[in-house]
mmCIF file of the N, C-alpha and C atoms, coordinates in Angstrom:
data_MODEL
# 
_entry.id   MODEL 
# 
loop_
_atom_site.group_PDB 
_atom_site.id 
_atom_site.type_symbol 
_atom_site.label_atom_id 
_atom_site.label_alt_id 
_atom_site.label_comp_id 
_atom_site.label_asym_id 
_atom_site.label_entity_id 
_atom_site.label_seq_id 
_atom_site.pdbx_PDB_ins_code 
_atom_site.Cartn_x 
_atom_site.Cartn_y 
_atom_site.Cartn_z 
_atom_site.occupancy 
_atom_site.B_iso_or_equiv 
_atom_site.pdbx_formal_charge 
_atom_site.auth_seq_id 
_atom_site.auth_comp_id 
_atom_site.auth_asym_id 
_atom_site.auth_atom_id 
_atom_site.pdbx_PDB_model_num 
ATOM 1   N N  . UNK A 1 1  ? -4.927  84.913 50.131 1.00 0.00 ? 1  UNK A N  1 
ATOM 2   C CA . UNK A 1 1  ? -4.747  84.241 48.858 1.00 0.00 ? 1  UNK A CA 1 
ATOM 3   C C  . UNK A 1 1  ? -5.572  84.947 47.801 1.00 0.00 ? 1  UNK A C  1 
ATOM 4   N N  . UNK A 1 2  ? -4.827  84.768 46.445 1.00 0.00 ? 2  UNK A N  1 
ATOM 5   C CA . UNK A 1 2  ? -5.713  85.363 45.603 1.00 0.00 ? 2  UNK A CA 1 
ATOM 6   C C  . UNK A 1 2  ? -6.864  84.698 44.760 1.00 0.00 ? 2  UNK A C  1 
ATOM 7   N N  . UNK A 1 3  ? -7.067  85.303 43.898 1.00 0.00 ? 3  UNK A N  1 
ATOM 8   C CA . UNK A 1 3  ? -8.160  84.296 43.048 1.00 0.00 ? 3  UNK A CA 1 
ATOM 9   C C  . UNK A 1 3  ? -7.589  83.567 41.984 1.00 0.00 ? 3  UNK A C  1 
ATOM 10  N N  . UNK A 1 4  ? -7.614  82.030 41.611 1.00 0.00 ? 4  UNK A N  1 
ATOM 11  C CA . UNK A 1 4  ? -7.395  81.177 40.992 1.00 0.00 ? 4  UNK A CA 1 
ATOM 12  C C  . UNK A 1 4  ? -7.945  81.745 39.968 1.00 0.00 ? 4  UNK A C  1 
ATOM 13  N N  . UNK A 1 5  ? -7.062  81.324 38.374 1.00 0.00 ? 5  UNK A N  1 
ATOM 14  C CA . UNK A 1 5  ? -8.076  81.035 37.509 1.00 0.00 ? 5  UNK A CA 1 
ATOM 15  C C  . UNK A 1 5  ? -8.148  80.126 36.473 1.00 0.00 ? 5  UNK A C  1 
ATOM 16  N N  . UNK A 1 6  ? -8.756  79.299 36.198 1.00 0.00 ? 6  UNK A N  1 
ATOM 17  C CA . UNK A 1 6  ? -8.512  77.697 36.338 1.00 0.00 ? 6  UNK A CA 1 
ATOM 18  C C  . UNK A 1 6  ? -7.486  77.619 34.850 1.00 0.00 ? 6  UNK A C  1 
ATOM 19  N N  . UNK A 1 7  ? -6.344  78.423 34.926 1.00 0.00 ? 7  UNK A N  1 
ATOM 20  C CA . UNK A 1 7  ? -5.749  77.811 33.665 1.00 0.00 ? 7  UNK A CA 1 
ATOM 21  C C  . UNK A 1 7  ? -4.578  77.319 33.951 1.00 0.00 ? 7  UNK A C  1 
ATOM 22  N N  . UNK A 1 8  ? -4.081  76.066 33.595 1.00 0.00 ? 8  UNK A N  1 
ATOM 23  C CA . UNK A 1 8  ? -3.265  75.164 33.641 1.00 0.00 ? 8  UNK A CA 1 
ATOM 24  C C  . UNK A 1 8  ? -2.403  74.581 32.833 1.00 0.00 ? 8  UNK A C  1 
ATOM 25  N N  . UNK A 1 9  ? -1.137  74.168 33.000 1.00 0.00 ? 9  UNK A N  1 
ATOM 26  C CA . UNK A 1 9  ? -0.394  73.279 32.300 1.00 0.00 ? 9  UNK A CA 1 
ATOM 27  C C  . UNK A 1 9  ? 0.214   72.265 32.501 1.00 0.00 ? 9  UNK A C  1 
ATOM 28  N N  . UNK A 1 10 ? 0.264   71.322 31.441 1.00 0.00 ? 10 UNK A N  1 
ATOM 29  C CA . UNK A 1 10 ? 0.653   69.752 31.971 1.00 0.00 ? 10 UNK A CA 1 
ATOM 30  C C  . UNK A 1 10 ? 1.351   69.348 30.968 1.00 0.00 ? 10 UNK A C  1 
ATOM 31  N N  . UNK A 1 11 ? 2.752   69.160 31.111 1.00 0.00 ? 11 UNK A N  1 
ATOM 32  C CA . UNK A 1 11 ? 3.951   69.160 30.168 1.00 0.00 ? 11 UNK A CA 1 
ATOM 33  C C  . UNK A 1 11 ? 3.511   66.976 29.631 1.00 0.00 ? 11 UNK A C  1 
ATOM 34  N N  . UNK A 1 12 ? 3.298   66.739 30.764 1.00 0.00 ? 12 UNK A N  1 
ATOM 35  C CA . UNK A 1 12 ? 2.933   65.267 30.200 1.00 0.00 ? 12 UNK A CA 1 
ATOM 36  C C  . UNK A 1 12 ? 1.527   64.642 29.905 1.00 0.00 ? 12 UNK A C  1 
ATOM 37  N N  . UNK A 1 13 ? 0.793   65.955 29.616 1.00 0.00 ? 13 UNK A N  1 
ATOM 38  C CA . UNK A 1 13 ? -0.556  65.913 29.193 1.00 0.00 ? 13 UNK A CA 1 
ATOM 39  C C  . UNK A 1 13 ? -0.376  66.545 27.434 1.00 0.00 ? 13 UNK A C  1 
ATOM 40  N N  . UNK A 1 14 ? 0.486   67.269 27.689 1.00 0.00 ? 14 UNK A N  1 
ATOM 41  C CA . UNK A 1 14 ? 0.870   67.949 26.478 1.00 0.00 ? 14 UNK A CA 1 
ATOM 42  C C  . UNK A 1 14 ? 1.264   67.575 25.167 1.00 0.00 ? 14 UNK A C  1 
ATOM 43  N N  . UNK A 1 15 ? 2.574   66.398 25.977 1.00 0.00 ? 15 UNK A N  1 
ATOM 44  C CA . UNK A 1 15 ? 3.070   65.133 25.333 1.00 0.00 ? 15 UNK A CA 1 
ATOM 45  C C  . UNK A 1 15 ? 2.770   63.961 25.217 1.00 0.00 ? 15 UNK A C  1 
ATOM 46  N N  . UNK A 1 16 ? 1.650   63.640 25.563 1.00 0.00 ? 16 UNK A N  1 
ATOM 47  C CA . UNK A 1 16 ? 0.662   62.673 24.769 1.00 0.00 ? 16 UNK A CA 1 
ATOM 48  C C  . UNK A 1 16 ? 1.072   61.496 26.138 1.00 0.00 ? 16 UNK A C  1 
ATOM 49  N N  . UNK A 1 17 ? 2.287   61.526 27.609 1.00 0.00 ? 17 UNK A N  1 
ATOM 50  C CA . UNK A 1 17 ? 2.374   60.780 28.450 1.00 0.00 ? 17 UNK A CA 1 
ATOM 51  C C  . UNK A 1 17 ? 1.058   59.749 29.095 1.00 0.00 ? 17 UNK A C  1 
ATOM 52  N N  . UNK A 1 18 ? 0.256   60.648 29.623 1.00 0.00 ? 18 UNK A N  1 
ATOM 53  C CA . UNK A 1 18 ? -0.857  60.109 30.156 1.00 0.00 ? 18 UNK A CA 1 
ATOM 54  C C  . UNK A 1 18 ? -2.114  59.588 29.837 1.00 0.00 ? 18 UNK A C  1 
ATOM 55  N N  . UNK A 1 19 ? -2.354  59.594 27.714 1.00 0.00 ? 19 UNK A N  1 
ATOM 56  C CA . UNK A 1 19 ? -3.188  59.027 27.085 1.00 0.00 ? 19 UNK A CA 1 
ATOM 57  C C  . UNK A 1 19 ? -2.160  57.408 26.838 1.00 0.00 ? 19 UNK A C  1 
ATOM 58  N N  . UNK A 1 20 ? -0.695  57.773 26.742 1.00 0.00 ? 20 UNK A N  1 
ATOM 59  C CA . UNK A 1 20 ? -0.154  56.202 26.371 1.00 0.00 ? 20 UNK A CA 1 
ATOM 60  C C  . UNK A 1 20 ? 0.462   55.256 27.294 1.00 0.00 ? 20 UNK A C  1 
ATOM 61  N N  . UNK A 1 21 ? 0.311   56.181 28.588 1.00 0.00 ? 21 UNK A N  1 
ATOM 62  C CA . UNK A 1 21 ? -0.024  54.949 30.212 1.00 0.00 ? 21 UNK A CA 1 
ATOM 63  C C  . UNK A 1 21 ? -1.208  54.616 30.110 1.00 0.00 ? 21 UNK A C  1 
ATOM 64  N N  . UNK A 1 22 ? -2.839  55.593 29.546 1.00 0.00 ? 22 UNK A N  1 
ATOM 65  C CA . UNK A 1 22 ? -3.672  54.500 29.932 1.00 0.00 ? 22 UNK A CA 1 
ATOM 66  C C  . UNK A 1 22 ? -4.117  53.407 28.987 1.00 0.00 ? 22 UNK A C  1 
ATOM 67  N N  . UNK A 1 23 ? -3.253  53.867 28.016 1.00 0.00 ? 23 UNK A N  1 
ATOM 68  C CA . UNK A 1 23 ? -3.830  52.909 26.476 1.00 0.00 ? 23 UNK A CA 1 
ATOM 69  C C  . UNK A 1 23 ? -2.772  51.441 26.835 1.00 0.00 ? 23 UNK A C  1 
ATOM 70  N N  . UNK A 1 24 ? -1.523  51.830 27.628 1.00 0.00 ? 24 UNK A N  1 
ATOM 71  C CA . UNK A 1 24 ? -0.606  50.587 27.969 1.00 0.00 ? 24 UNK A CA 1 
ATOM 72  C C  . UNK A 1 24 ? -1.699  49.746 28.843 1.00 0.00 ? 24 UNK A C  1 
ATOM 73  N N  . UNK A 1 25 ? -1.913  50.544 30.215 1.00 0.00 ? 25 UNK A N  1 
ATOM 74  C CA . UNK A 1 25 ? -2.390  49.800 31.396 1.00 0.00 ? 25 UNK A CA 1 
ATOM 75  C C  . UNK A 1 25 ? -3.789  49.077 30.741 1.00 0.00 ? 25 UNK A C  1 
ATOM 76  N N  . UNK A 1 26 ? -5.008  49.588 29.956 1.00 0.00 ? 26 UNK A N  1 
ATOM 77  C CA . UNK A 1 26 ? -6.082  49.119 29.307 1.00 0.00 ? 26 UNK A CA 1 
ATOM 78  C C  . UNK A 1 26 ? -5.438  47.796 28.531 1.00 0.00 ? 26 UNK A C  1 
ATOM 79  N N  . UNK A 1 27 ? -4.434  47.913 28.038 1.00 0.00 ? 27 UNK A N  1 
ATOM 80  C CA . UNK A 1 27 ? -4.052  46.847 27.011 1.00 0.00 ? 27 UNK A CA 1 
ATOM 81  C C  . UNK A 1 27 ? -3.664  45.365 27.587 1.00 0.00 ? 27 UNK A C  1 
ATOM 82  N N  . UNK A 1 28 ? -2.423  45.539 28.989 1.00 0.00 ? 28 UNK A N  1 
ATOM 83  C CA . UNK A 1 28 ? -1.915  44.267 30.034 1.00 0.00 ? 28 UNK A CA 1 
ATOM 84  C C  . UNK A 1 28 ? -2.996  44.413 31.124 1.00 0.00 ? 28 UNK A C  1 
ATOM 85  N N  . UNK A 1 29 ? -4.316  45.021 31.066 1.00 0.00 ? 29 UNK A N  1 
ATOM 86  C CA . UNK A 1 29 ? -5.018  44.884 32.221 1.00 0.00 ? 29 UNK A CA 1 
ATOM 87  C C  . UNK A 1 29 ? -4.372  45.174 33.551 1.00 0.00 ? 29 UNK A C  1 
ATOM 88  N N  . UNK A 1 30 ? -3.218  45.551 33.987 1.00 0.00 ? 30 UNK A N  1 
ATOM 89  C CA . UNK A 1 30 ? -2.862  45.892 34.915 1.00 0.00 ? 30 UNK A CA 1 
ATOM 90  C C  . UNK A 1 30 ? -2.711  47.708 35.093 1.00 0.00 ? 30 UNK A C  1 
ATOM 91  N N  . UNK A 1 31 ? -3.432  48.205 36.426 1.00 0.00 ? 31 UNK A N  1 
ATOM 92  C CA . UNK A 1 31 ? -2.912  49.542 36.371 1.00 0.00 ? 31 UNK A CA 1 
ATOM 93  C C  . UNK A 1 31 ? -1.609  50.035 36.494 1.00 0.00 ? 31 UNK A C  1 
ATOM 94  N N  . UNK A 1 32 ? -0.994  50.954 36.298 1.00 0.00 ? 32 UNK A N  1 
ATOM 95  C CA . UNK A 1 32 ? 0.232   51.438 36.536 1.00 0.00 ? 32 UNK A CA 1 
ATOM 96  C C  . UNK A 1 32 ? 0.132   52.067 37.722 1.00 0.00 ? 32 UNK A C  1 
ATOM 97  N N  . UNK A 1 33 ? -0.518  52.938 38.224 1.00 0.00 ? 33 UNK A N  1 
ATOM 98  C CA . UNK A 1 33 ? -0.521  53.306 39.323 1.00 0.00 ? 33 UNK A CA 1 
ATOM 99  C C  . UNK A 1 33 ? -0.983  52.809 41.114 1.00 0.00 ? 33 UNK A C  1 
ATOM 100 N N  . UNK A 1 34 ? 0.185   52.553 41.694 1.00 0.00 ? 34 UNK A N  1 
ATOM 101 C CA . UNK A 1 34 ? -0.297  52.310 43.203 1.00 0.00 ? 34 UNK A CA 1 
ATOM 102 C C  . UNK A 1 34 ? -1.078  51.704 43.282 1.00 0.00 ? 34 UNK A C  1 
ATOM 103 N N  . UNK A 1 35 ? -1.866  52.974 44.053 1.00 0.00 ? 35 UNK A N  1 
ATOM 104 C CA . UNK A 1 35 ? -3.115  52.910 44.157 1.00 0.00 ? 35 UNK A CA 1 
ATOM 105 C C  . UNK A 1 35 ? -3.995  52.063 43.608 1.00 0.00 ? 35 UNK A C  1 
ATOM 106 N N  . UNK A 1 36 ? -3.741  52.049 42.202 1.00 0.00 ? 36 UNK A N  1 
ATOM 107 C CA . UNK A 1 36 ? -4.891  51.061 41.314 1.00 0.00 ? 36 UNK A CA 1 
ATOM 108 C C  . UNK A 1 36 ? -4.206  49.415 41.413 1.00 0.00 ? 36 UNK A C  1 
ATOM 109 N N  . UNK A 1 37 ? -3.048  49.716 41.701 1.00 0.00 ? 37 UNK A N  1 
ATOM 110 C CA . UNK A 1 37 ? -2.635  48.062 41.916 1.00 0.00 ? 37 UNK A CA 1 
ATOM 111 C C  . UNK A 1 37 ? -2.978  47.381 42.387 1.00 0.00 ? 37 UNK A C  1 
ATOM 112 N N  . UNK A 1 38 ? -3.065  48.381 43.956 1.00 0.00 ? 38 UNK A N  1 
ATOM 113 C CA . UNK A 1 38 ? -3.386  47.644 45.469 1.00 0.00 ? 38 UNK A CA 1 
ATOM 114 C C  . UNK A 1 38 ? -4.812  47.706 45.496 1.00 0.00 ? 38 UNK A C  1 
ATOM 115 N N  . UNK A 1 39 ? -5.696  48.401 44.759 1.00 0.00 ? 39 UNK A N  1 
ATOM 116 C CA . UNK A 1 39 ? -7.118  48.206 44.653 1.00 0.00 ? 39 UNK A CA 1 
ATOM 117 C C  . UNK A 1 39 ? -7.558  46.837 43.990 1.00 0.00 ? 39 UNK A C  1 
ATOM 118 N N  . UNK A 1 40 ? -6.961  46.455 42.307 1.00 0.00 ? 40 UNK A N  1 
ATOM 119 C CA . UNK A 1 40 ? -6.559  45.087 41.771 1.00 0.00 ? 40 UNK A CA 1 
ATOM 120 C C  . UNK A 1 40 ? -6.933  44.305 42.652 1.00 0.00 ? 40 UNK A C  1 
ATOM 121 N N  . UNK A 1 41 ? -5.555  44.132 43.239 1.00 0.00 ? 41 UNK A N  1 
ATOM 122 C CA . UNK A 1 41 ? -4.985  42.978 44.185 1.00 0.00 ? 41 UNK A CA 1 
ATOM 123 C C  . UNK A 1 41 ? -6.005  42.543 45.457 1.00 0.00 ? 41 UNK A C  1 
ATOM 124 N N  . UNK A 1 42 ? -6.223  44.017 45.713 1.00 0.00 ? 42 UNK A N  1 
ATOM 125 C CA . UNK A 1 42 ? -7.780  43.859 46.910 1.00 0.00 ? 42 UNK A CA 1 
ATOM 126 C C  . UNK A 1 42 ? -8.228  42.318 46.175 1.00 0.00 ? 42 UNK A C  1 
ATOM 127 N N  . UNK A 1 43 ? -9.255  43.681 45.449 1.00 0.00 ? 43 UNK A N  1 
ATOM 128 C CA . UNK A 1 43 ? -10.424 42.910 44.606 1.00 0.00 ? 43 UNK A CA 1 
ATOM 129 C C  . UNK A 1 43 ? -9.944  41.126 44.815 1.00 0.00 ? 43 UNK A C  1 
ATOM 130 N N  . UNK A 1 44 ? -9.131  41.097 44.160 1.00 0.00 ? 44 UNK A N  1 
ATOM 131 C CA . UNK A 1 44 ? -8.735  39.250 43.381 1.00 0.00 ? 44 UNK A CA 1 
ATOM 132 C C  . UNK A 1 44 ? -9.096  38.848 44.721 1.00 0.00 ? 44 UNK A C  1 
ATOM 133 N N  . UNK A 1 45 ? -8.080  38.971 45.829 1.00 0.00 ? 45 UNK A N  1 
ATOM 134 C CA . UNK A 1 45 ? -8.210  38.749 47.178 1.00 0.00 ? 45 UNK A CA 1 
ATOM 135 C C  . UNK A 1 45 ? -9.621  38.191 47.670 1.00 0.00 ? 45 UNK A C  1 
ATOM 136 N N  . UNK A 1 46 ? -10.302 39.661 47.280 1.00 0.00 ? 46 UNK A N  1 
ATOM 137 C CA . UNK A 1 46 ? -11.727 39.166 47.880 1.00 0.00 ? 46 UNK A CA 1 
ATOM 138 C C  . UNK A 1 46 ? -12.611 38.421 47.380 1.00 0.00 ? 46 UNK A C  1 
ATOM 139 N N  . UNK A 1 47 ? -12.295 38.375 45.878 1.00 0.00 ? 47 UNK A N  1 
ATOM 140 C CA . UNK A 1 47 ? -13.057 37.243 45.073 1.00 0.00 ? 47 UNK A CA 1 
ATOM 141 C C  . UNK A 1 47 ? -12.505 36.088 45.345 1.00 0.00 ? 47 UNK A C  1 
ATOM 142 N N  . UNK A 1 48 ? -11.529 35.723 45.220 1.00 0.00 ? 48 UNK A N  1 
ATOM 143 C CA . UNK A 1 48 ? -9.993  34.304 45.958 1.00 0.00 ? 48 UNK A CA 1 
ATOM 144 C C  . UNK A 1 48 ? -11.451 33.813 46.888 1.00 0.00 ? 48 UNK A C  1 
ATOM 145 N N  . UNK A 1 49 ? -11.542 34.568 48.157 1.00 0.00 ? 49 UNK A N  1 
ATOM 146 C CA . UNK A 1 49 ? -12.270 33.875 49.004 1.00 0.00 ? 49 UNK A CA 1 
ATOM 147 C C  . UNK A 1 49 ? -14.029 33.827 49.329 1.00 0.00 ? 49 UNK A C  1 
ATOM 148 N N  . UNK A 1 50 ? -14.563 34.452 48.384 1.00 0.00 ? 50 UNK A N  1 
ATOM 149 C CA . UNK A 1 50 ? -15.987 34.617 47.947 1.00 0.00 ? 50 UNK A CA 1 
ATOM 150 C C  . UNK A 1 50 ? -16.714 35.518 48.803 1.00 0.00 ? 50 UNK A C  1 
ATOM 151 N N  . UNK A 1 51 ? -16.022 36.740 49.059 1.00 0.00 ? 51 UNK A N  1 
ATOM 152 C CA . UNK A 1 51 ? -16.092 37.777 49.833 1.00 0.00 ? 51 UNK A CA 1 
ATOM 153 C C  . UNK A 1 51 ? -16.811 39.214 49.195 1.00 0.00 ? 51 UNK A C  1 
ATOM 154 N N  . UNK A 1 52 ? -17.005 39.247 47.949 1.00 0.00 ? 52 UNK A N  1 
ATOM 155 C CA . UNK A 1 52 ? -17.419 39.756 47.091 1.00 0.00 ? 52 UNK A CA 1 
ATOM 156 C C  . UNK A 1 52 ? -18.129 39.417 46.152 1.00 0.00 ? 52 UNK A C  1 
# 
């Protein structure tokens, strides 16, 4: 393999996509992504039963 060099492009970084998912998700308090859902949902869960 050769040598990386850290320059990159991000067509929906570019287009302003991923500053106005997190300004949505910050706004309804819910994440958009997975991951952050099922982390959410944990959480409530474990507070629900005074586990946290």
């Amino acid at each position: 393999m050769g040598k990386k060099f850290g320059i990159s492009f991000s067509l929906k970084r570019a287009l302003g996509v991923s500053a106005a998912k997190g300004k949505i998700s910050r706004a309804i308090g819910i994440p958009l992504t997975r991951t952050g859902r099922q982390r959410k949902l944990g959480n409530s869960i474990m507070k629900l039963f005074g586990l946290k």
